[in-house]
MARKOL-519238 format. One record per residue (C-alpha): residue in one letter; x, y, z. Coordinates in steps of 0.02 Angstrom, whole numbers, padded with zeros to 5 digits, always signed. Each point is the difference from the previous one (the first is absolute). Layout:
BEGIN
AXYZ ...
END
This chain:
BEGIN
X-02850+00460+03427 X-00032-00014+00189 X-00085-00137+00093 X-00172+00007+00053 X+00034-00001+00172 X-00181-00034+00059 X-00012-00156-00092 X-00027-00130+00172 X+00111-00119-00082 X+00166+00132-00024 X-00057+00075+00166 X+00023-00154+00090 X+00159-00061-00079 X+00067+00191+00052 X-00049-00038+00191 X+00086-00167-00019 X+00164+00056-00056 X+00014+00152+00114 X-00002-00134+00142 X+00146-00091-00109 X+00150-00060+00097 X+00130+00117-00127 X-00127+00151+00032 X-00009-00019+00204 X+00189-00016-00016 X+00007+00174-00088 X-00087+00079+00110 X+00081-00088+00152 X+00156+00077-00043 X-00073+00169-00034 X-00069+00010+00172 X+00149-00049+00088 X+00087+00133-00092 X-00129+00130+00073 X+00014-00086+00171 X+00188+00032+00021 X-00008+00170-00078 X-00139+00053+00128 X+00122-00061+00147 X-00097-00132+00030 X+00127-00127-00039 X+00026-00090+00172 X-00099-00163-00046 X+00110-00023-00160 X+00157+00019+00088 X-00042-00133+00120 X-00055-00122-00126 X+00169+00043-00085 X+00095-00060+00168 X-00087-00131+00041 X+00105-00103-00161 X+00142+00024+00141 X-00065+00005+00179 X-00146-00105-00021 X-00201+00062+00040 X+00037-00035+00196 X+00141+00122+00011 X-00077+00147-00077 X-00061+00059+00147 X+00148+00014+00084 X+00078+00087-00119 X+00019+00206-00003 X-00054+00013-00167 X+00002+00170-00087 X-00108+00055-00130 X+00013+00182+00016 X+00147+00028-00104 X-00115+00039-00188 X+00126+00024-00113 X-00143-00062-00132 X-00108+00197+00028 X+00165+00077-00008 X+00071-00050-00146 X-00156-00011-00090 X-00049+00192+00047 X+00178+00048-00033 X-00028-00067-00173 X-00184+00063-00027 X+00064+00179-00044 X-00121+00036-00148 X-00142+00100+00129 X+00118+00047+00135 X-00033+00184-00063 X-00153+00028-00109 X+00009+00013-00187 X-00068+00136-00092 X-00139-00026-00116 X-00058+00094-00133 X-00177-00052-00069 X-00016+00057-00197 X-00131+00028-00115 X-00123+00075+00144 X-00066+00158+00034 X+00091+00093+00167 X-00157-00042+00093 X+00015-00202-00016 X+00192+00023+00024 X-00045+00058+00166 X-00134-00127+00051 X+00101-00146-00051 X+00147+00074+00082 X-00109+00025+00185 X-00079-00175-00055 X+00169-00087-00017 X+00039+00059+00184 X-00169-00038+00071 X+00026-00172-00064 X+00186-00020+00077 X+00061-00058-00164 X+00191+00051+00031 X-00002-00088+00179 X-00095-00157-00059 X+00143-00002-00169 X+00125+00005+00145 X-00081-00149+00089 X+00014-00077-00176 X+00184+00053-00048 X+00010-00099+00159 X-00095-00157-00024 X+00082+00003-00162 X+00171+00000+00059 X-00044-00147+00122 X-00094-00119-00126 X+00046+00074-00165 X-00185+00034-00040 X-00148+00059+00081 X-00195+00052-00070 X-00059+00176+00000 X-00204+00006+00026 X-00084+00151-00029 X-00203-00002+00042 X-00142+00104+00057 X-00026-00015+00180 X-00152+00127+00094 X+00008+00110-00140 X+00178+00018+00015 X+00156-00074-00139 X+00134-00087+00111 X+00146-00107-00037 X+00033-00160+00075 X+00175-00077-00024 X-00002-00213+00007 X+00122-00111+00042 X+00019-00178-00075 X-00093-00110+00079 X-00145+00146+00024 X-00033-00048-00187 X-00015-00125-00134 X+00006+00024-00209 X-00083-00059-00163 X+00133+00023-00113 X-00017+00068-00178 X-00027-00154-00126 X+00125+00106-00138 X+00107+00063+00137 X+00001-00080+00144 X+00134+00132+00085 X-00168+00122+00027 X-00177-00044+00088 X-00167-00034-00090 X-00057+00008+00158 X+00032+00041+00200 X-00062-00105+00158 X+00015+00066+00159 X-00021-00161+00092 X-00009-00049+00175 X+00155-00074+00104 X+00000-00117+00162 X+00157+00048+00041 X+00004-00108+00158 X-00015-00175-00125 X+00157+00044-00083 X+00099+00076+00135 X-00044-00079+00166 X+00131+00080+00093 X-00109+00167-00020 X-00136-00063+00119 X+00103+00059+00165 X-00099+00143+00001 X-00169-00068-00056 X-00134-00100+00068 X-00042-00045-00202 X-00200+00107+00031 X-00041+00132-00095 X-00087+00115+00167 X-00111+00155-00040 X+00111+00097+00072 X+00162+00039-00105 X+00142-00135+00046 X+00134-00094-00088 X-00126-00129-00115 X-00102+00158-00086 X+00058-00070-00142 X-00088-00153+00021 X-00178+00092-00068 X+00033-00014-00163 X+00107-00149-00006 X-00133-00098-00113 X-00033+00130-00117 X+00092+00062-00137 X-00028+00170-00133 X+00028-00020-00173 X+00034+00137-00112 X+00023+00025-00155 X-00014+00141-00135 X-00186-00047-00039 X-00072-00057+00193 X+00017-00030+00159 X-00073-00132+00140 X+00042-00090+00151 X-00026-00180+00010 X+00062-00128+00141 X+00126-00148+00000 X-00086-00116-00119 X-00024+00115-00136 X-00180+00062+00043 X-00042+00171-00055 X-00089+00122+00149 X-00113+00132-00037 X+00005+00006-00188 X+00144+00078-00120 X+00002+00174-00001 X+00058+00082-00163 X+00165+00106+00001 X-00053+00166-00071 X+00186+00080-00011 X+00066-00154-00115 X+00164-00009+00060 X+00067-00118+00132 X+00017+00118+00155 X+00178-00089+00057 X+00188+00062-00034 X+00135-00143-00008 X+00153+00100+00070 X+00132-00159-00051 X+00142+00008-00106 X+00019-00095-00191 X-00059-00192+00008 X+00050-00153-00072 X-00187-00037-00068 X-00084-00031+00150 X-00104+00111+00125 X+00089-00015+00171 X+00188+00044+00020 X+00091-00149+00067 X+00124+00087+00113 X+00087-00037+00135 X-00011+00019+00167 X+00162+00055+00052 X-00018+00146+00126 X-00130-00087+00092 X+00110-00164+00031 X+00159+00115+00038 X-00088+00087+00125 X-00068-00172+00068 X+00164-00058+00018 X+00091+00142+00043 X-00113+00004+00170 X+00012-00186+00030 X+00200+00047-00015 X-00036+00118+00135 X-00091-00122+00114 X+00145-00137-00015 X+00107+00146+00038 X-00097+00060+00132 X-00014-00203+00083 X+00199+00013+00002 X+00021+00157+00091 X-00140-00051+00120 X+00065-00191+00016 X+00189+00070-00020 X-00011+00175+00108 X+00007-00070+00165 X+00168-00078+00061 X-00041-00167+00052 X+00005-00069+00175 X+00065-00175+00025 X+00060-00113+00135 X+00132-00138+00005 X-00002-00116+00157 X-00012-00187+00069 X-00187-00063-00005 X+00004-00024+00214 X+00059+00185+00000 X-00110+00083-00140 X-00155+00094+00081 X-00176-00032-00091 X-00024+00195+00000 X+00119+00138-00050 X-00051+00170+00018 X+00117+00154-00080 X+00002+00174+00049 X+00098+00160+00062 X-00071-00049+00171 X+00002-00180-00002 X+00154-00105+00035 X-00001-00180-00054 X+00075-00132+00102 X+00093-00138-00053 X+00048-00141+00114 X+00154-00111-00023 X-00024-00178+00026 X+00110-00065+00143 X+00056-00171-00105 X+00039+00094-00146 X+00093+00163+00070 X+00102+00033-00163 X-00163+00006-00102 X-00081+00188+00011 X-00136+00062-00062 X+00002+00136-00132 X-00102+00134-00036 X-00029+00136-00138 X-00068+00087-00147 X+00026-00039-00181 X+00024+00150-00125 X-00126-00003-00136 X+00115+00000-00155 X-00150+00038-00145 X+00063+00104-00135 X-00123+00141+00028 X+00089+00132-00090 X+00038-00108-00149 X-00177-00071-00032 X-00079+00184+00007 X+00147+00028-00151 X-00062-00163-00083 X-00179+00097+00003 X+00050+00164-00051 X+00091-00092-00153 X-00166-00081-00059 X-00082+00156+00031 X+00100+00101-00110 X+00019-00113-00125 X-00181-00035-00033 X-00028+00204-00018 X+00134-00031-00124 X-00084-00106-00097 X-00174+00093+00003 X+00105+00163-00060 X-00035+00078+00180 X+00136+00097+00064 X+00056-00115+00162 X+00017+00163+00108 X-00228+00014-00032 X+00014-00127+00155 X+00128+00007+00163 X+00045-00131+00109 X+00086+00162+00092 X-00097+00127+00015 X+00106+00116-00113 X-00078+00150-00078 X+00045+00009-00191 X+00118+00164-00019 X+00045+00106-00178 X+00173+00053-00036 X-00078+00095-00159 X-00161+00035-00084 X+00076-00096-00141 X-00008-00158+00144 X-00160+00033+00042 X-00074-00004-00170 X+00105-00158-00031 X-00091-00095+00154 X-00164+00080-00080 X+00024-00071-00147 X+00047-00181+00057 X-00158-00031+00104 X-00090+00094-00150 X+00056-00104-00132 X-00096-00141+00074 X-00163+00057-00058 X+00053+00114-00147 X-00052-00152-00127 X-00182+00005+00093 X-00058+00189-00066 X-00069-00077-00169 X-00106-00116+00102 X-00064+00135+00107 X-00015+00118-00124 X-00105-00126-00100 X-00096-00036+00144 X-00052+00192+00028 X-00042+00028-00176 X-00111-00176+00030 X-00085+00079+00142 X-00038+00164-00075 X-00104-00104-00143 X-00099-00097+00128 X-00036+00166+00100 X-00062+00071-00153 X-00096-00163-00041 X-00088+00032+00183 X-00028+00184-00014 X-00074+00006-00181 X-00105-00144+00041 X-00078+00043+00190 X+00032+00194+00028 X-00154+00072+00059 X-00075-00183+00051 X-00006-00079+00152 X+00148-00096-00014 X+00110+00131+00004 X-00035+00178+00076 X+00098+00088-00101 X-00052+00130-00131 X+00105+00019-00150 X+00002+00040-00185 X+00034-00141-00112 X+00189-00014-00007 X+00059-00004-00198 X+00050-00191-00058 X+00161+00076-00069 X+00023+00052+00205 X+00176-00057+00056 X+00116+00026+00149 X+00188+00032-00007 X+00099-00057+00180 X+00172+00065+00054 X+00063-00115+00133 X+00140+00082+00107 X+00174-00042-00046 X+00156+00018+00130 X+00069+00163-00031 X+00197+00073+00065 X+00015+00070+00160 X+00132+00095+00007 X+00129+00080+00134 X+00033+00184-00004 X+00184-00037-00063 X-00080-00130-00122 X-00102+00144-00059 X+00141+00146-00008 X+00114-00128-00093 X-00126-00018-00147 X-00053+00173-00021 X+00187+00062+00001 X+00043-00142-00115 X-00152+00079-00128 X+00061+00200+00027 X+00175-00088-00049 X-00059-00078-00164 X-00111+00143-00041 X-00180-00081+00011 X-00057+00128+00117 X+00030+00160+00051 X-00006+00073+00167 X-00169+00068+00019 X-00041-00185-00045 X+00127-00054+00155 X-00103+00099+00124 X-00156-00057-00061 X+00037-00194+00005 X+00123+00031+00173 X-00148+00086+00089 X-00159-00060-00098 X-00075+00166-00018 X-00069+00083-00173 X+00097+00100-00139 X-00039+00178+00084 X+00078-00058+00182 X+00116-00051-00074 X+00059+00130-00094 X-00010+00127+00138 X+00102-00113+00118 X+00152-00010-00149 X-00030+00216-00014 X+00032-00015+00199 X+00133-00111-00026 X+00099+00100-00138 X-00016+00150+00096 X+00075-00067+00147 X+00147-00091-00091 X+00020+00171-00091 X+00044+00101+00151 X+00111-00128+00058 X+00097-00010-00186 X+00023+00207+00043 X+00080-00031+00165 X+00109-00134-00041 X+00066+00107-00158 X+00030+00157+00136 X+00084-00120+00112 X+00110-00077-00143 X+00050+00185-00064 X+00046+00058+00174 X+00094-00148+00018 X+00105+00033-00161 X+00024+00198+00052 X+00084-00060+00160 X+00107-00108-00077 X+00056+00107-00124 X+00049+00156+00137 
END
């Protein structure tokens, strides 16, 4: 039994507890995630080095925070939508197969499921929306701390109900405001988000309404005619709760890995130079020294102390540059390790990845594949939960003014089947001469069937090109039989 979500009382206590300490932390690290992964990581890997150099030495500092190892292992891993599934709608006449099919494109659904085999490899979970928008069904793919749940009272691991809330991001991560003057313009600029930061949507399978941050509803409910809640939970199996506590481990690596970069980089710039120094008597030692290729530098000798002289030079810097860049490599590869990432996905030298074999090749397929092999159920779930809610919308506002679309009602028993792509061998031409020889040997196929898999061409072709073939080879069996018997004959006289 749900809640009645428009009671003032339960709306109120809602709008408190999204403003909760353990929610804003949530959704604090959920937008630092999505920070770093959209390069904008700079202010986090200052505040990481300022535990060593202090806030006043930041400045100085070259700090990097270029190096996103975060996008790169994350996309690396997001390999679900990296070629587009085939889908096969059932239970529809050829018609609707077609207008779903030019309807799933129009709405960018394998592109936004890519953004979400993404965001899903980054936090573990993410929300799929899909709503009516000018007349038009389109997806919208949330993040985190874009959204906040009523869990089920039986099972709390699903959602009685969605709310997309708004998010100050500047109160719970300061260090964002280098780039903001904290007011929302009219123009578009970095605080757009601040125009609905008061108001929240609730949905859930029997209404919708937006009400603001102390639980006032605005504008009325509005009923929800399609009965189903319009979100997807892409998230792996729960431990009876909603949200997936995961950690945040590519984010912090890639944090730290690029404040390992900027100590590196203060050593070679504090280290590169050889050092000039100066040895001498205080009467003798000049207040300025100036050093160059054209510049000599003079250096008295005091009269009453003749055995004293100055001395003048350049220390080596001795920093082991070499070795720390090994020290980095090391963590490097051994944190790709332990996501199952093959360490050669990311360089430190620039080295292309080479194949001895196809059989190689496949191998290294297969290693960055595995990684999201256990994610097709989810996804495969998820499409089969967005084909019912597209149904939901088309049965119930075809031919209205919410949606321009004319269809015929699509049957309830209405179902789609999805084929996601799956690594397949590529082979080298010996690879692929050494297994069709090895199947003429055993007897599996004949030779007709050789020239057919060898060239890829039909039954027909093929059995011209082996008629071509045997007459060739015959005329060559007749002159090496001539050649044999003349042989013999001279022998023989």
């Amino acid at each position: 039994m749900s809640l009645n979500y428009a009671n003032s009382a339960i709306l109120k206590k809602i709008a408190q507890e999204i403003k909760s300490f353990e929610n804003l932390e949530r959704k604090q690290l959920s937008l630092k995630q999505f920070e770093v992964y959209m390069d904008r990581m700079l202010p986090f890997v200052k505040q990481h080095l300022q535990a060593f150099y202090g806030a006043d030495d930041i400045n100085s500092l070259p700090v990097i925070s270029a190096i996103n190892l975060c996008k790169r292992i994350v996309n690396q891993e997001a390999k679900i939508y990296m070629q587009c599934p085939k889908r096969t709608f059932t239970g529809v006449s050829e018609e609707q197969a077609m207008f779903l099919e030019e309807l799933y494109e129009s709405m960018h659904v394998d592109a936004m499921m890519l953004k979400s085999n993404q965001y899903f490899k980054l936090q573990a979970q993410n929300t799929v929306q899909i709503i009516p928008i000018e007349g038009e069904l389109k997806l919208r793919v949330l993040l985190n701390h874009q959204y906040d749940v009523v869990p089920h009272m039986l099972m709390p691991e699903h959602a009685d109900a969605y709310i997309l809330t708004g998010y100050d991001k500047n109160i719970r991560l300061p260090q964002l405001q280098e780039n903001s003057d904290g007011t929302n313009q009219t123009i578009a600029d970095y605080n757009d988000y601040l125009s609905d930061v008061k108001l929240s949507v609730l949905w859930s399978k029997d209404f919708n309404f937006l009400f603001d941050d102390n639980g006032n509803v605005i504008g009325g409910v509005t009923p929800n005619p399609i009965g189903m809640l319009p979100f997807i939970d892409i998230s792996p199996a729960k431990d009876f709760e909603f949200f997936i506590r995961d950690g945040a481990s590519v984010t912090d690596f890639t944090i730290q890995f690029n404040s390992s970069l900027t100590d590196m980089s203060q050593i070679v710039r504090m280290q590169g130079f050889a050092q000039a120094y100066l040895i001498a008597s205080e009467t003798t030692m000049p207040t300025t020294v100036r050093t160059g290729p054209m510049i000599a530098v003079k250096l008295p000798i005091n009269p009453n102390q003749p055995d004293i002289r100055p001395e003048f030079g350049f220390a080596q810097p001795n920093a082991d540059i070499s070795g720390s860049m090994a020290y980095l490599e090391s963590l490097m590869a051994l944190f790709l390790s332990s996501r199952g990432v093959d360490p050669k996905t990311v360089s430190g030298k620039g080295e292309a990845k080479q194949f001895s074999s196809g059989m190689e090749r496949l191998l290294s397929m297969i290693e960055s594949f595995e990684v999201s092999r256990s994610d097709f159920s989810v996804y495969e779930n998820a499409e089969k939960k967005m084909f019912e809610i597209i149904k939901a919308y088309l049965n119930t506002y075809s031919g209205t003014n919410v949606l321009n679309y004319n269809i015929a009602r699509i049957p309830d028993n209405a179902g789609i089947e999805i084929d996601f792509h799956k690594p397949e061998m590529i082979k080298t031409d010996e690879d692929k001469l050494n297994i069709i020889e090895r199947k003429l040997d055993l007897g599996l196929i004949s030779k007709i069937d050789a020239i057919m898999e060898d060239r890829g061409i039909d039954k027909d072709e093929a059995t011209k090109i082996k008629q071509m073939i045997d007459a060739e080879m015959g005329i060559n069996a007749i002159d090496a039989a001539v050649e044999v018997v003349e042989s013999k004959d001279v022998e023989v006289g």
